[in-house]
Backbone as CSV, one residue per row, in Angstrom:
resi,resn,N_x,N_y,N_z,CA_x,CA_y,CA_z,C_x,C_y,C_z
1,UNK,84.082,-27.709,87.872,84.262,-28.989,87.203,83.376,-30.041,87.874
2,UNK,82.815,-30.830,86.840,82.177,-32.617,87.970,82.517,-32.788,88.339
3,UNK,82.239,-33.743,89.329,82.657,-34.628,90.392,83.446,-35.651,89.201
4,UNK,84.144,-36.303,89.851,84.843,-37.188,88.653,83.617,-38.672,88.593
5,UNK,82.979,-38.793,89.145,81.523,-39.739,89.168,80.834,-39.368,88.115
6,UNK,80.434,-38.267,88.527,79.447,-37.143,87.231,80.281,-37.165,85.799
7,UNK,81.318,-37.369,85.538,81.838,-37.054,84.074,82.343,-38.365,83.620
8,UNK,82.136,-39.727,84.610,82.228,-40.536,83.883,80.871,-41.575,83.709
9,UNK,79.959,-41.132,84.682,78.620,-41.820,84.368,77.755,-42.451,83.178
10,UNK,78.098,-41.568,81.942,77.242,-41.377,80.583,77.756,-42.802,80.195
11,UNK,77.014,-43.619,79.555,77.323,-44.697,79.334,76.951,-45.363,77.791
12,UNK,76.940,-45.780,77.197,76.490,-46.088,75.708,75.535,-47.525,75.167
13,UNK,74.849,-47.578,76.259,73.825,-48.731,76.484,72.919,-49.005,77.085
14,UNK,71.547,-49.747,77.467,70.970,-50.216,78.236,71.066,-50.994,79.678
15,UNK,72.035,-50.596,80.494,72.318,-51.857,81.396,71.016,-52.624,82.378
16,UNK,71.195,-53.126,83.242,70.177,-53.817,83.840,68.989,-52.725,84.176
17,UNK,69.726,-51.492,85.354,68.960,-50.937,86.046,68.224,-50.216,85.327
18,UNK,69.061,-49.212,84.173,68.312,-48.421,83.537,67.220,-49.376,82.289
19,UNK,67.260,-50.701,82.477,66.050,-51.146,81.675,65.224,-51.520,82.603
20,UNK,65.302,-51.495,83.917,64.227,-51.913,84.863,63.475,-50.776,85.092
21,UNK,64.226,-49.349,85.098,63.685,-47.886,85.170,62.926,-47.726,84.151
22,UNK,63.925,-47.858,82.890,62.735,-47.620,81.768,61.036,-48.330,81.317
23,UNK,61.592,-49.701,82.121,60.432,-50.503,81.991,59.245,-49.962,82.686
24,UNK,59.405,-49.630,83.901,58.407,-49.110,85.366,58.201,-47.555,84.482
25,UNK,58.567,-47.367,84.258,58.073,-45.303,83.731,57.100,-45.124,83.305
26,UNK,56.184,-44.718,83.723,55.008,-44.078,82.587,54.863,-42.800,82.667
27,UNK,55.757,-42.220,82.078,56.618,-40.915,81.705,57.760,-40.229,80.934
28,UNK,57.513,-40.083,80.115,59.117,-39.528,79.299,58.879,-38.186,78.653
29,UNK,59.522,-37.678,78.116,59.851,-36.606,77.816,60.419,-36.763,76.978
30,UNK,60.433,-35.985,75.017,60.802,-36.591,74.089,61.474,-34.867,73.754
31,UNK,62.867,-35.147,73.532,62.850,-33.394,72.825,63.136,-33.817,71.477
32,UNK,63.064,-33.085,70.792,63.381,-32.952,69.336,63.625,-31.666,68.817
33,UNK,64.174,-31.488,67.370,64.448,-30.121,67.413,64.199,-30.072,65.725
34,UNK,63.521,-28.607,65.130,62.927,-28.968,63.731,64.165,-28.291,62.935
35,UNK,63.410,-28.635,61.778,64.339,-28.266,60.528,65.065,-26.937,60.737
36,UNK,64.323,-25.841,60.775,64.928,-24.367,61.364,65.521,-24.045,62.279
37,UNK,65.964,-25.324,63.098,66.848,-25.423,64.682,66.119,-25.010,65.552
38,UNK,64.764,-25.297,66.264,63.713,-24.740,66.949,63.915,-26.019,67.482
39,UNK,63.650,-26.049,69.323,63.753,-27.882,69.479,62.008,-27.491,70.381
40,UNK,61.614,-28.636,70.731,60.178,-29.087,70.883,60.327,-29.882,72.070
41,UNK,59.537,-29.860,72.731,59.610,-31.164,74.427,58.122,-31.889,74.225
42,UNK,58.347,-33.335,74.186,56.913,-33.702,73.802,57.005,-34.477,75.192
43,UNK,55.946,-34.559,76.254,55.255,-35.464,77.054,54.508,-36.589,76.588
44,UNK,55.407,-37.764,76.666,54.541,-39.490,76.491,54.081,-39.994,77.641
45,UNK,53.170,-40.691,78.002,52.665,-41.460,78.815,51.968,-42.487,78.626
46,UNK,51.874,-43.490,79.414,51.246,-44.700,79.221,51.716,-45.826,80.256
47,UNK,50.758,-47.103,80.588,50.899,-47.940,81.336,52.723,-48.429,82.077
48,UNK,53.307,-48.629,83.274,54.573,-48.963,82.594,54.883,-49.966,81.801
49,UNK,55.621,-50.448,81.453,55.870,-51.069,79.713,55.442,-50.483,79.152
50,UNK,55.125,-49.344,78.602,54.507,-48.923,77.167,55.965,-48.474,76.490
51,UNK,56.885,-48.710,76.801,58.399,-48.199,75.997,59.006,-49.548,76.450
52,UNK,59.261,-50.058,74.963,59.609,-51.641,74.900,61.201,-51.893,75.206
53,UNK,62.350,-52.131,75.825,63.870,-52.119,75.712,63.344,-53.529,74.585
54,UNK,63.975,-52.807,73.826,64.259,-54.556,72.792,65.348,-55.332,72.419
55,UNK,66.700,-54.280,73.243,67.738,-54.442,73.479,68.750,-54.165,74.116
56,UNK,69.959,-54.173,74.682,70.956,-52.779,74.994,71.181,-52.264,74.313
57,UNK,70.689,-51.863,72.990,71.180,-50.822,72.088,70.150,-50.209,72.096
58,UNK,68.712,-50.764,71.977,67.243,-49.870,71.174,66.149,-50.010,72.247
59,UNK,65.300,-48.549,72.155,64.363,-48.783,72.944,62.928,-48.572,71.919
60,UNK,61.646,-48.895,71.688,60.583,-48.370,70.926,59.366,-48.151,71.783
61,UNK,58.631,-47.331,71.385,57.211,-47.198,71.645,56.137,-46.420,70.567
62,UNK,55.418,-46.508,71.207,54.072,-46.580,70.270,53.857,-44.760,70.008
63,UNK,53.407,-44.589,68.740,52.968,-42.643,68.661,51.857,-43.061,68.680
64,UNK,51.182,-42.493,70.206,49.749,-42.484,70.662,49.338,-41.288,69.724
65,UNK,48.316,-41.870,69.365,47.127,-40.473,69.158,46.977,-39.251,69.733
66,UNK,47.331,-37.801,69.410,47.291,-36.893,70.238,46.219,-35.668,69.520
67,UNK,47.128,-34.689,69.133,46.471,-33.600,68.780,46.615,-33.231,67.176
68,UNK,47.403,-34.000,66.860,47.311,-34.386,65.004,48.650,-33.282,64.919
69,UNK,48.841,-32.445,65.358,49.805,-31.332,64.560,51.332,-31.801,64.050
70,UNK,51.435,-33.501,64.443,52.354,-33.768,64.188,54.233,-33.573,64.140
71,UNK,54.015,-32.366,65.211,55.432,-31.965,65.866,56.627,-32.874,65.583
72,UNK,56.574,-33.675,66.500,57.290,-35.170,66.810,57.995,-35.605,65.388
73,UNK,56.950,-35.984,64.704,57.094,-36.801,63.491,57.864,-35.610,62.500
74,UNK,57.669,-34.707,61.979,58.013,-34.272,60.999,59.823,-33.245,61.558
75,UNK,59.728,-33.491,62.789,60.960,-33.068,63.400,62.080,-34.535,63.014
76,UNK,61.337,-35.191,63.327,62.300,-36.966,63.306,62.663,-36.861,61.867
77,UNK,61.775,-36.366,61.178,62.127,-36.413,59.896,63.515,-35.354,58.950
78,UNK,63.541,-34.747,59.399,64.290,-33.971,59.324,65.656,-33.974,60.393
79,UNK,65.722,-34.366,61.283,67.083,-34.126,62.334,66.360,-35.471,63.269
80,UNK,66.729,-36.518,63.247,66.209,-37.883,64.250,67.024,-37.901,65.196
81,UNK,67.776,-37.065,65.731,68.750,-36.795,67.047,67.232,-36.360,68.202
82,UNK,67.608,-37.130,68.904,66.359,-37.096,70.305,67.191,-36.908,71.657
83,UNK,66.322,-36.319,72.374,66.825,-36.174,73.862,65.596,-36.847,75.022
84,UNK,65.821,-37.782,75.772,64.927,-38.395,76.502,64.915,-38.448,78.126
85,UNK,64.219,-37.789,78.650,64.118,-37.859,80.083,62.752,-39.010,80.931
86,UNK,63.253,-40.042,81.574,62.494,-41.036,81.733,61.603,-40.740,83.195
87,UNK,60.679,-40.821,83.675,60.045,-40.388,85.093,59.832,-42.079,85.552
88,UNK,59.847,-42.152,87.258,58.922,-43.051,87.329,58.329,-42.346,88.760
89,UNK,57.324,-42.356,88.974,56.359,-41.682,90.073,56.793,-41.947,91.387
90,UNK,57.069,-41.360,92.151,57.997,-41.506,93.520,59.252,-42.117,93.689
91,UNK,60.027,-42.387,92.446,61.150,-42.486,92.283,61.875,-41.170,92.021
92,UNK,62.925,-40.446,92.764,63.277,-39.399,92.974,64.901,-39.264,92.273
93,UNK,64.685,-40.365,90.811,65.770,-40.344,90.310,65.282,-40.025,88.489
94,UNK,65.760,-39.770,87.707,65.631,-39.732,86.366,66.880,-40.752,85.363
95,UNK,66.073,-41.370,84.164,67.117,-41.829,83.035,67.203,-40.450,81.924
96,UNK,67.962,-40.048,81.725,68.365,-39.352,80.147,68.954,-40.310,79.550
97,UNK,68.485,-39.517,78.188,69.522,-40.529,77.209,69.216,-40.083,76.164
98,UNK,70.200,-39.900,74.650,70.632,-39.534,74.268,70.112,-40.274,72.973
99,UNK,69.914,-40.246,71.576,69.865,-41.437,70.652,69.133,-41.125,69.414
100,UNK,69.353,-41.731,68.449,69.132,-41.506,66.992,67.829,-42.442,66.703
101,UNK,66.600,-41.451,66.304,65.031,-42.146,66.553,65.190,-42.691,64.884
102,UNK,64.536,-43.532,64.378,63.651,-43.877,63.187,62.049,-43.662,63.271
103,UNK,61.121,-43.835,62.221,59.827,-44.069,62.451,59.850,-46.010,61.560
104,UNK,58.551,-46.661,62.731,58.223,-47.830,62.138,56.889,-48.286,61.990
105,UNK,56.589,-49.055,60.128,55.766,-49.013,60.402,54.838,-50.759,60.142
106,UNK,56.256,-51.308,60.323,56.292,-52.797,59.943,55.052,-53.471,61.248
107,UNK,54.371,-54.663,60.641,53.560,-55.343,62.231,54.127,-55.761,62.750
108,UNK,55.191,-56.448,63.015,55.926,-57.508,63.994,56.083,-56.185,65.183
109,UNK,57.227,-54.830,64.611,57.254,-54.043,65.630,55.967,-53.661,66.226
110,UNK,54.730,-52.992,65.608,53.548,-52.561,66.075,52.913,-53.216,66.798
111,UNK,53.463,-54.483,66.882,52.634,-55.615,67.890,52.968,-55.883,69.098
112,UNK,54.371,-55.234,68.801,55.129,-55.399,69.929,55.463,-54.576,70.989
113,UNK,54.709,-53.395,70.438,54.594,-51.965,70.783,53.093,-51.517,70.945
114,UNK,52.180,-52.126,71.634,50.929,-51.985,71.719,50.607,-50.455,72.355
115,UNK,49.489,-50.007,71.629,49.073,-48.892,72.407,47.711,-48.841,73.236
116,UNK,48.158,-49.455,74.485,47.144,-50.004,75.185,47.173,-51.411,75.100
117,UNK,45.569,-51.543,73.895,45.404,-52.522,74.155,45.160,-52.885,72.021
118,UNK,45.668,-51.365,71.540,45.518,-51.427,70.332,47.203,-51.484,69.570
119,UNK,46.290,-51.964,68.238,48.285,-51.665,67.787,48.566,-50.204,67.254
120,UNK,49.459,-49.423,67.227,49.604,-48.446,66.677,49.701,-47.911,65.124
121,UNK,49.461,-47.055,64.837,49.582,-46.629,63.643,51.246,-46.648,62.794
122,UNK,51.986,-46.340,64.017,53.701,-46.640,63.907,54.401,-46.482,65.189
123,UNK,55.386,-46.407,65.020,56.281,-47.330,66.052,57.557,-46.264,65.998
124,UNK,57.908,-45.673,67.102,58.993,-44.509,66.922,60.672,-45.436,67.846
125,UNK,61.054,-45.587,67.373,62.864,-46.577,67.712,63.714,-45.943,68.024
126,UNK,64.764,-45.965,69.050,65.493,-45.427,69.266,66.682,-46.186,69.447
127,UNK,68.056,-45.506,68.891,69.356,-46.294,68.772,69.850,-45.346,70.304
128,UNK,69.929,-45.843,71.310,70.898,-45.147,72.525,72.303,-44.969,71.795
129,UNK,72.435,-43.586,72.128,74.155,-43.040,72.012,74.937,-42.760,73.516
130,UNK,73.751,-42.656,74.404,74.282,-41.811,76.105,72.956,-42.154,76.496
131,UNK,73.550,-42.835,77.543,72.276,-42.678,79.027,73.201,-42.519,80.285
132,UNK,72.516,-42.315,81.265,72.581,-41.774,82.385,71.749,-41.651,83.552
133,UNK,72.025,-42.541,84.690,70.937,-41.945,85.393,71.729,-40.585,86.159
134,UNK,70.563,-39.495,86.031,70.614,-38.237,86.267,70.264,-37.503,87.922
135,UNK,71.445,-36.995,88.361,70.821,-36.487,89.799,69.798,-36.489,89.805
136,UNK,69.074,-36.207,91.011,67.184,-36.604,91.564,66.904,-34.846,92.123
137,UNK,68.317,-34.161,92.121,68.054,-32.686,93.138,66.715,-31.592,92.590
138,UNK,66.782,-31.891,91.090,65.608,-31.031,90.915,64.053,-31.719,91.115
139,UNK,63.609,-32.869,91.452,62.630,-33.786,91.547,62.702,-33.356,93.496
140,UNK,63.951,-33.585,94.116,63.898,-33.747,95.401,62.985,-31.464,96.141
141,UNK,63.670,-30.870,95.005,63.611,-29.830,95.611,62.210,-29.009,95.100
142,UNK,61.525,-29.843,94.250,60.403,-29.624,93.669,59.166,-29.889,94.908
143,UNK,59.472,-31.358,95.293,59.085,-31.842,96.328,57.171,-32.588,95.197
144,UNK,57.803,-32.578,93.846,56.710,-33.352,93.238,56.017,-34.625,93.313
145,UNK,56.599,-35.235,94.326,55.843,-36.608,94.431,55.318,-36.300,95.858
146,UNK,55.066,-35.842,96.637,54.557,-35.150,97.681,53.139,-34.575,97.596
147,UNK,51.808,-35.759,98.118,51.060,-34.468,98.148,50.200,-33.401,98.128
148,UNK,51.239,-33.202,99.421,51.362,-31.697,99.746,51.453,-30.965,98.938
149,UNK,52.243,-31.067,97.917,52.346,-29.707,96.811,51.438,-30.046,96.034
150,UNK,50.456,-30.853,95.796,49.833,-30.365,94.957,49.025,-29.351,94.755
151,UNK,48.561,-28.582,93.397,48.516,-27.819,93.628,46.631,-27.547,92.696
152,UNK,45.665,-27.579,93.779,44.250,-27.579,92.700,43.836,-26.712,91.767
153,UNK,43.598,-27.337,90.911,43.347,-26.570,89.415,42.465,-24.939,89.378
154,UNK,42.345,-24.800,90.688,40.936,-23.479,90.266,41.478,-22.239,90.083
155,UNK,42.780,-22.156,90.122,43.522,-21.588,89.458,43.719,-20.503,88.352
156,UNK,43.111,-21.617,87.256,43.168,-22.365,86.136,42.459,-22.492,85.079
157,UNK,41.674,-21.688,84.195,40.391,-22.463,83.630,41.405,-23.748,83.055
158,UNK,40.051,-24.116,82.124,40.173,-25.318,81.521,41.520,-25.441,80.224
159,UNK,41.871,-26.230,79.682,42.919,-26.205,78.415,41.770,-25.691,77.563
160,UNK,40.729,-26.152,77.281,39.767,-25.721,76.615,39.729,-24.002,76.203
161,UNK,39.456,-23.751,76.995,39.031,-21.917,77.649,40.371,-21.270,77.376
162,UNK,41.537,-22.057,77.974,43.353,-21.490,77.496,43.274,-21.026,76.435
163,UNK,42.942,-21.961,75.461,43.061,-22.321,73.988,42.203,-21.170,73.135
164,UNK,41.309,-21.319,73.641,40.263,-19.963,73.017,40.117,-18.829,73.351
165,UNK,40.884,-18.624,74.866,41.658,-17.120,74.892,42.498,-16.463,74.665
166,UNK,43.626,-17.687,73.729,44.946,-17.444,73.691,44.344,-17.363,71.921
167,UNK,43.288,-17.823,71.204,42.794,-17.540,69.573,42.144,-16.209,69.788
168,UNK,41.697,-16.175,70.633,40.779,-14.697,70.298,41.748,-13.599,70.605
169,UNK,42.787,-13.430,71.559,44.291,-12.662,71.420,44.916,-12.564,70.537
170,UNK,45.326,-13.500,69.886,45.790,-13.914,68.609,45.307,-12.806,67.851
171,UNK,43.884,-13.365,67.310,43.219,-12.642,66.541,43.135,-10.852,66.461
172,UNK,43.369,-10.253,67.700,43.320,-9.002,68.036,44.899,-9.026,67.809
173,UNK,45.361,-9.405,68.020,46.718,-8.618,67.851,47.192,-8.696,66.449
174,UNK,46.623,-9.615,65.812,46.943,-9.467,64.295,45.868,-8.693,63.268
């Protein structure tokens, strides 16, 4: 069973700290899950502020430009239940949270939701149902802000080279 701390933590709002966390992050983690019950983990990033609190109820940010396949979006569309894990870089704590996304594509929000230094194409909103700040033990035992662990790419080819060894496999196996 939790600690009785742990099972009453989850909370149904923005309070101070977790909008000062969310503010500093340039990191989140977006899950979603598609029409066929398949869920998806999308990585956001950007300056901190790039995820606006616009309230204790709602948080928004901008759908940067990525790789077009449109994951994100056509999942929201279908099931807008989101799961959010917030980073901030040598902070050895995490926000989750819990909440029902919209897409926007009005200017007042897009302006307010800059991407960069541009406005976005739309504007993804979130109604908080549960947040939480979340033990730090898997961040602490990772030892990821350290570093020491890092770990150099030569490894590794390129995403490039990934990508076109993982099509030409493809291709042979079908």
């Amino acid at each position: 069973m939790p600690m009785a701390l742990a099972a009453t933590k989850d909370i149904h709002h923005i309070d101070k700290h977790a909008k000062k966390f969310i503010e500093n992050s340039v990191l989140f983690f977006l899950a979603t899950q598609s029409e066929d019950g398949f869920y998806d983990v999308s990585p956001r990033g950007g300056d901190a502020g790039f995820v606006k609190v616009l309230d204790d109820q709602y948080i928004a940010f901008p759908d940067s430009p990525g790789n077009n396949r449109l994951d994100t979006l056509t999942n929201l569309l279908s099931n807008p239940n989101v799961g959010m894990l917030f980073i901030v870089p040598g902070i050895q704590d995490v926000v989750r949270l819990k909440g029902v996304a919209s897409i926007h594509v009005d200017d007042s929000l897009r302006e307010q939701c800059l991407d960069g230094k541009h406005k976005p194409k739309l504007v993804i909103k979130i109604k908080i149902t549960s947040l939480m700040f979340h033990c730090p033990k898997a961040l602490i035992i990772s030892k990821v802000w350290k570093n020491s662990t890092y770990i150099d790419r030569d490894f590794l080819p390129s995403l490039l080279t990934i990508i076109e060894d993982q099509q030409i496999e493809k291709e042979q196996i079908s």
